[in-house]
C-alpha positions in Angstrom: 0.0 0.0 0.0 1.7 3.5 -0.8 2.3 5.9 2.3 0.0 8.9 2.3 2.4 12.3 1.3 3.6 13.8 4.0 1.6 17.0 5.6 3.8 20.6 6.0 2.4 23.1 8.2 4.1 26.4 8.3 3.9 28.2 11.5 5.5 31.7 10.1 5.9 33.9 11.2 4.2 36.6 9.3 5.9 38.3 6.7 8.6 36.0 6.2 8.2 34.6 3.1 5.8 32.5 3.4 3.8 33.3 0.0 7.1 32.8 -1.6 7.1 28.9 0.0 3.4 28.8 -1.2 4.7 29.5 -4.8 7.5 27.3 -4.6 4.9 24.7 -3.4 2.6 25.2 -6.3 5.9 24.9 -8.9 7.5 21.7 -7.3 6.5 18.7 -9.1 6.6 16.6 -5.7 4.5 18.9 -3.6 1.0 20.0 -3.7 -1.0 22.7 -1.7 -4.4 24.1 -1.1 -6.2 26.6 -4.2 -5.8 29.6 -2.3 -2.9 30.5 0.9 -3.3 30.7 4.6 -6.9 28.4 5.3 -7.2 29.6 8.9 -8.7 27.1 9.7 -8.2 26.7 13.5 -10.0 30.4 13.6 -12.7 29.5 15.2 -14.7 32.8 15.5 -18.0 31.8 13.4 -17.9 34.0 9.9 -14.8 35.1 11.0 -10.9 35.1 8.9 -11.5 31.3 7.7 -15.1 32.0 6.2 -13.6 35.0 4.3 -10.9 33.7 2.6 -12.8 30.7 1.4 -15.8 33.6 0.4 -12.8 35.1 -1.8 -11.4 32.2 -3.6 -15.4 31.0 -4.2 -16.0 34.5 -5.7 -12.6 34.3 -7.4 -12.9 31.0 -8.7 -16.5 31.7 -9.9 -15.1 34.7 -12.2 -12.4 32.9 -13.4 -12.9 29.5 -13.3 -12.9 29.2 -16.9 -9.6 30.4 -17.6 -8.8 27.1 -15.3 -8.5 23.2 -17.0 -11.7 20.9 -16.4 -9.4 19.2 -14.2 -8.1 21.9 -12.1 -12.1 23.5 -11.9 -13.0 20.4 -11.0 -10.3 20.1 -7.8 -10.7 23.6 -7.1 -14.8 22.8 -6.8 -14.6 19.9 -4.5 -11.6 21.5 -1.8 -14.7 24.6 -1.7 -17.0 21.8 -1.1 -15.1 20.2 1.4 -14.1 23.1 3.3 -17.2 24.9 3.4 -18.8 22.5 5.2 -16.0 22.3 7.5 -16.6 25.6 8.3 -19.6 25.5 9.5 -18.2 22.8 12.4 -17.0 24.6 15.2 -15.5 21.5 16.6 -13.4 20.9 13.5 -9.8 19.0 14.5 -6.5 18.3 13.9 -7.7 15.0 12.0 -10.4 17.2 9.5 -7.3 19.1 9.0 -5.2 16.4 7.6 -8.2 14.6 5.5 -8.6 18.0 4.0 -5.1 18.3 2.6 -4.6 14.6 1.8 -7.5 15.0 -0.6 -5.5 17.7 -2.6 -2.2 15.4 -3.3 -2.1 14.4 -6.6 -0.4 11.3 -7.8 3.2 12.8 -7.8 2.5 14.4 -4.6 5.2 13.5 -1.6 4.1 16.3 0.5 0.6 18.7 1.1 1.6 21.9 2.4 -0.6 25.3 4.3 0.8 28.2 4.6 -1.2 30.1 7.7 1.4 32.1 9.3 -1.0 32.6 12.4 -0.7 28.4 12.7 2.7 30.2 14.8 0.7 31.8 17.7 -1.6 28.0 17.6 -1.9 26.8 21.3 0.5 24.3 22.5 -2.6 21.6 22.7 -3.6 22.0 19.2 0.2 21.8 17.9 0.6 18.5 19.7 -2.6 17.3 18.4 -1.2 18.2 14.2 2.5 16.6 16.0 0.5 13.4 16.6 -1.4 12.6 13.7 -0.8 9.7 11.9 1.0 11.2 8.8 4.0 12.7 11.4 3.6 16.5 10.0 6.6 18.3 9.0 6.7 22.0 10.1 8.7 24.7 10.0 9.1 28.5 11.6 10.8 30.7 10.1 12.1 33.8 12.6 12.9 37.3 10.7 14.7 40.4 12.3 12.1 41.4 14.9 12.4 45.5 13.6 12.5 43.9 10.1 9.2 41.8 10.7 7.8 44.5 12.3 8.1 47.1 9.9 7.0 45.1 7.2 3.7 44.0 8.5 3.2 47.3 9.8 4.0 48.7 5.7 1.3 45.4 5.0 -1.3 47.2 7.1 -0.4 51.0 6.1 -1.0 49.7 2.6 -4.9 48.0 3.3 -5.5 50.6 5.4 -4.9 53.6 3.0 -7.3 55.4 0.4 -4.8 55.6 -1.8 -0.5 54.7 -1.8 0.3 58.2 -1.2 -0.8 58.3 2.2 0.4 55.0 3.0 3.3 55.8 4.8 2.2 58.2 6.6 0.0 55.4 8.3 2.4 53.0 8.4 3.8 55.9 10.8 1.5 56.5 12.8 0.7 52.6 13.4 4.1 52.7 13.7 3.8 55.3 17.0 0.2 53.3 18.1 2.2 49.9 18.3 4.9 51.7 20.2 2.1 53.2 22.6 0.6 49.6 23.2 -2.3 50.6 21.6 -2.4 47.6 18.5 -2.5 44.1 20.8 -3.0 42.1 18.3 -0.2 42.8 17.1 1.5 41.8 20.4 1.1 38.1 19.7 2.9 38.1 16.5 6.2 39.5 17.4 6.6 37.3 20.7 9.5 35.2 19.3 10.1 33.6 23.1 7.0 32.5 23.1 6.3 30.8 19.8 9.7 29.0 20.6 9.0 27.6 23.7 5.3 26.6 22.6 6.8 24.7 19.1 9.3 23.2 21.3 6.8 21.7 24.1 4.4 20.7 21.3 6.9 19.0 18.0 9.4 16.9 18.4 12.6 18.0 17.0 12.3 15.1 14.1 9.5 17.0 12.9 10.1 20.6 13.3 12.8 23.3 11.6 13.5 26.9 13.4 15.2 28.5 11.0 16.3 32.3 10.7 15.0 33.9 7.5 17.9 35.5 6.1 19.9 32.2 5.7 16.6 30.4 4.4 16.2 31.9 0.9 19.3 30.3 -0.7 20.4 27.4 -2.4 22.1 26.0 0.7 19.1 27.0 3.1 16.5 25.4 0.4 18.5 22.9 -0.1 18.3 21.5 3.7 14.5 22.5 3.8 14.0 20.1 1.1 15.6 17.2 2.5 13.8 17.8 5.6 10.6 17.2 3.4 11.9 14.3 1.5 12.1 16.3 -1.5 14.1 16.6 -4.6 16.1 20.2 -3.9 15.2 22.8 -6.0 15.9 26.3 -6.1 14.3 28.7 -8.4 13.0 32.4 -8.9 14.9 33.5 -5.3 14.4 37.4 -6.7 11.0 37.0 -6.7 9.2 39.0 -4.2 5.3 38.5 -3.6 3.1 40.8 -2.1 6.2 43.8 -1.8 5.3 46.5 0.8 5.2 50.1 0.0 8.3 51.9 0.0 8.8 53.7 3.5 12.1 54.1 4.5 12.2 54.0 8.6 14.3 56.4 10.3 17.1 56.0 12.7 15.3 56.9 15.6 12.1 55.1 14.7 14.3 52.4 13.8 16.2 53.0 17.5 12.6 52.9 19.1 11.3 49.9 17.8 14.5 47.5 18.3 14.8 49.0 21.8 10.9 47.9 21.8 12.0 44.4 20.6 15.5 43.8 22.2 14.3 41.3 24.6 13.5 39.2 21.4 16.8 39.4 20.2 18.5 38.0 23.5 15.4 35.3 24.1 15.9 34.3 20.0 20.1 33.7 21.0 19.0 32.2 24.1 17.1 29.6 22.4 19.0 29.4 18.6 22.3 30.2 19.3 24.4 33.0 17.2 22.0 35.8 15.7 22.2 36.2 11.9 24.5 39.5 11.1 21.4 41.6 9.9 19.9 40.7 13.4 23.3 41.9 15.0 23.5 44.9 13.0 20.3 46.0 14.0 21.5 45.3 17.9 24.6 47.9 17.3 22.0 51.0 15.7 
């Protein structure tokens, strides 16, 4: 009997790449992933983030479905099924996750992947239950520069939040001043490096888990080990690509001073736990 493809979850964090891993998921000939990124699907606010991303790729797919083979329209149709009614189960587990993605792999298929970057800030029961299922998950954080990070999902939000790109960075400043103020907590969760270690670490065993830093990832050497982590035939391609590019706002010095001194206990928890910090991490320690 052939052995199911094995499942990847990636925990993040945000705005480290992660739709770049989607796309290289989506080109690998071994790998397969779901129609649309980041499922959500452990949200389980009802009509909440998971109910309007699948809302998006059903409206998407309904304009453009026939630009798409009968084959793929067909695939595409079913995972909406599927995951529509899973929706509407608040009780939805670890196990509907898995049967979900294993119904995507195609024949060629060695390993499903999701790409939720919120699957990082996932409670320490819920990781162990993904660890323990049957198919031993593969899954992998990814840890940016915490002023890096920060900046760039705070450019993410300017951008959504702004009429127009003009007055985007003045937005991204003045989130920029609210975060510093305390006054965005959701954002709070995201940057809390300590944390997400020291929940991956209780909940994955080391076998099937990969804390790596970002800027040593996105290379042919850095790829290279991801992919034999997978089981994978290495490949690296299209490295200069650069999905969903912020705006252009160049932080200051002293903004840039403010928010690492905001940060610095993430840098000393991130060596605590990973050894030697990545030079654009130490750089940022010596502003």
């Amino acid at each position: 009997m052939t052995n199911p493809p094995t499942i990847f979850i990636s925990l993040g964090a945000q705005k480290t790449g992660t739709a770049w891993l989607y796309n290289f998921f989506n080109r690998h000939p071994e790998c397969a992933t779901t129609p649309y990124k980041e499922l959500h699907f452990f949200a389980k606010k009802a009509g909440g983030v998971m109910k309007r991303r699948l809302d998006a790729f059903a409206t998407c797919l309904q304009a453009n479905g026939a630009d798409l083979t009968d084959e793929d329209r067909a695939s595409h149709n079913r995972f909406l099924e599927r995951i529509q009614a899973l929706e509407k189960i608040p009780e939805r587990n670890a196990a509907d996750f898995e049967q979900l993605l294993l119904g995507i792999a195609g024949p060629t298929s060695k390993v499903v992947g999701e790409f939720t970057p919120a699957n990082g800030v996932l409670s320490v029961p819920v990781l162990k239950s993904l660890a323990k299922l049957s198919t031993k998950p593969k899954f992998l954080l990814l840890l940016r520069d915490p002023v890096d990070r920060m900046w760039s999902q705070l450019r993410m939000m300017a951008r959504t939040q702004s009429e127009s790109l003009d007055q985007a960075p003045q937005r991204a400043e003045f989130l920029l001043n609210a975060f510093l103020a305390d006054d965005l907590p959701k954002l709070a969760v995201r940057h809390r490096y300590d944390t997400m270690i020291e929940n991956v670490r209780e909940a994955i065993p080391p076998s099937q888990l990969q804390l790596r830093f970002y800027e040593t990832f996105y290379c042919t050497s850095g790829l290279a080990s991801f992919c034999d982590f997978l089981g994978i035939e290495p490949r690296v391609d299209k490295l200069d690509e650069r999905p969903h590019l912020g705006i252009s706002a160049p932080l200051s010095l002293t903004d840039r001073q403010r928010l690492r001194d905001r940060l610095i206990d993430q840098y000393s928890a991130t060596q605590a736990a990973l050894g030697p910090l990545p030079p654009r991490w130490r750089e940022q320690l010596e502003i």
